[in-house]
N, C-alpha and C positions, 0 to 999 in steps of 0.2 A: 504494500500500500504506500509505504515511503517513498518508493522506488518510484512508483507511479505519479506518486505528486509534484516528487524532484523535475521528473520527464515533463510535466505538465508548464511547471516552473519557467522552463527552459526554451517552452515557444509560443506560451501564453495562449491559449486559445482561446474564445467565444463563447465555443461550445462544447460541452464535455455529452461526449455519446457512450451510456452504459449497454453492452452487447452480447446477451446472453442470460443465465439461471440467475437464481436467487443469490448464490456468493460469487460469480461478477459483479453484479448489481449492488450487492452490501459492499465491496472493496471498492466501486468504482464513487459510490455516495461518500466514501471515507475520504478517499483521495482527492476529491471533490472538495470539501472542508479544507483540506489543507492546502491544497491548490491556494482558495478563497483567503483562507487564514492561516500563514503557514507558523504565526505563533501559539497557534492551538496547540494545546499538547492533549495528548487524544485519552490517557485517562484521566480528564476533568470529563471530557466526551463518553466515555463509558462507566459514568457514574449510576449506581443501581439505580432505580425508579420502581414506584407500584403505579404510578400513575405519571400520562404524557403530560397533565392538563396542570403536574403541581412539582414537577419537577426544580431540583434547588440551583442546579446550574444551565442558563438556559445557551442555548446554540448561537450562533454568531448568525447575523445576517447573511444568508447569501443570494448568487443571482447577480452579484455584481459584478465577478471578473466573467462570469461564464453561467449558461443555462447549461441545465443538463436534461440531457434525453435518454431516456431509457427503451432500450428494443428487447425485449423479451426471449429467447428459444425456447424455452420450455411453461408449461404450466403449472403454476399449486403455490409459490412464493407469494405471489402481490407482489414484491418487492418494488415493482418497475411502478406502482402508485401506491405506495403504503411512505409512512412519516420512523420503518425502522431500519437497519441494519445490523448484523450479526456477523465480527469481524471475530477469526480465532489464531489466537498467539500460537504460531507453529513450533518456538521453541517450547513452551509448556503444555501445547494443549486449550487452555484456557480460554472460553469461547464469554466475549463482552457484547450482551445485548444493548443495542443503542439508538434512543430514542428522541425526535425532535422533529413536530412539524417540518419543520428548516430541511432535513432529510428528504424529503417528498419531492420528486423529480417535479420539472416544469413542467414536461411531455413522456407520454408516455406511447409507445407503437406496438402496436399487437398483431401481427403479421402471422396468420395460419398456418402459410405455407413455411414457414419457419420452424413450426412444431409438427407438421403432418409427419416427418420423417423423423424423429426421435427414436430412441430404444424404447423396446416395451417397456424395461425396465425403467427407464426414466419418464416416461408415460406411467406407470402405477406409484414412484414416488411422488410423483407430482399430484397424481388423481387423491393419493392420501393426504397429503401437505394441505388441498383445497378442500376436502371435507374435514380436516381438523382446524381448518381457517372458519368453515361456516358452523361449527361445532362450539367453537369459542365463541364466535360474534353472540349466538343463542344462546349460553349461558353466562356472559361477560355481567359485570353487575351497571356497567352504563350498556345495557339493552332495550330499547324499547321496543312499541310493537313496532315502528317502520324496519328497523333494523332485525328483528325476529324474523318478518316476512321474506327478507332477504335471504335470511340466512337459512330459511326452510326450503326456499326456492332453490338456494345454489343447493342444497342437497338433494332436492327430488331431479334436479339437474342431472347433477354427479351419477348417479342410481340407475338414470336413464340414459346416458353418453358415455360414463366411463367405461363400461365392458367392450365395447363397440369400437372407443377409440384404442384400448390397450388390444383387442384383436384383431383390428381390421386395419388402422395406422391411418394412411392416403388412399387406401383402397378404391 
């Protein structure tokens, strides 16, 4: 992620294009930040939270050196419009959940043909990632009913497309 933002550093860009799964996507929001603010230091950024809405340190403004875009390949993250990322320290292990509006791409692209050719296997982890996505929204305790309907919807979804898309792919 350091690596990445040094790179970034170095030709200044406009726009930052996240391109692929759920941890591209969390590494490329990280280096994103530091890009933005490269005096951040990233475990203020990965301070616990029980909640996005009361958090003690809050995330630097961005959007100002660069937008970021996120292109999706696979399915079941959100990551590519969700407010989190989940970056994990390769030397320990150590996986730092990380949470802030500020995190939430500008744009987000959802390109099918993207994901039509996936592994099966990456096609059922994904298919679980999105029903344990609509599993939490329904019992999260800021649930209401609009957000229930949703999330009963993305399951009777899931129920109905995922066998189909993990056996059939682009068929």
């Amino acid at each position: 992620v350091r690596k990445g933002a040094e790179l970034a550093n170095s030709f200044k860009p406009d726009v930052i294009i996240a391109l692929g799964g759920g941890s591209p996507m969390d590494a490329a929001k990280i280096m994103w930040v530091m890009y933005e603010h490269p005096e951040t230091h990233f475990e203020e950024l990965a301070l616990r939270f029980m909640d996005i809405r009361k958090r003690i340190y809050k995330f630097p403004k961005m959007g100002v050196k660069a937008k970021m875009i996120a292109v999706t390949t696979t399915s079941g993250t959100g990551s590519e419009v969700t407010p989190f990322a989940v970056v994990t320290d390769d030397a320990t292990g150590q996986k730092y959940p990380l949470a802030d509006y500020a995190l939430t791409p500008d744009m987000a692209i959802v390109d099918a043909n993207l994901v039509m050719d996936m592994p099966k296997s990456l096609c059922a982890f994904g298919g679980l990632d999105a029903v344990t996505h609509a599993l939490e929204a329904y019992v999260s305790v800021l649930a209401s009913e609009f957000s229930d309907g949703q999330a009963l919807q993305a399951l009777k979804l899931l129920k109905e497309n995922l066998p189909a898309s993990y056996h059939e792919g682009s068929k």
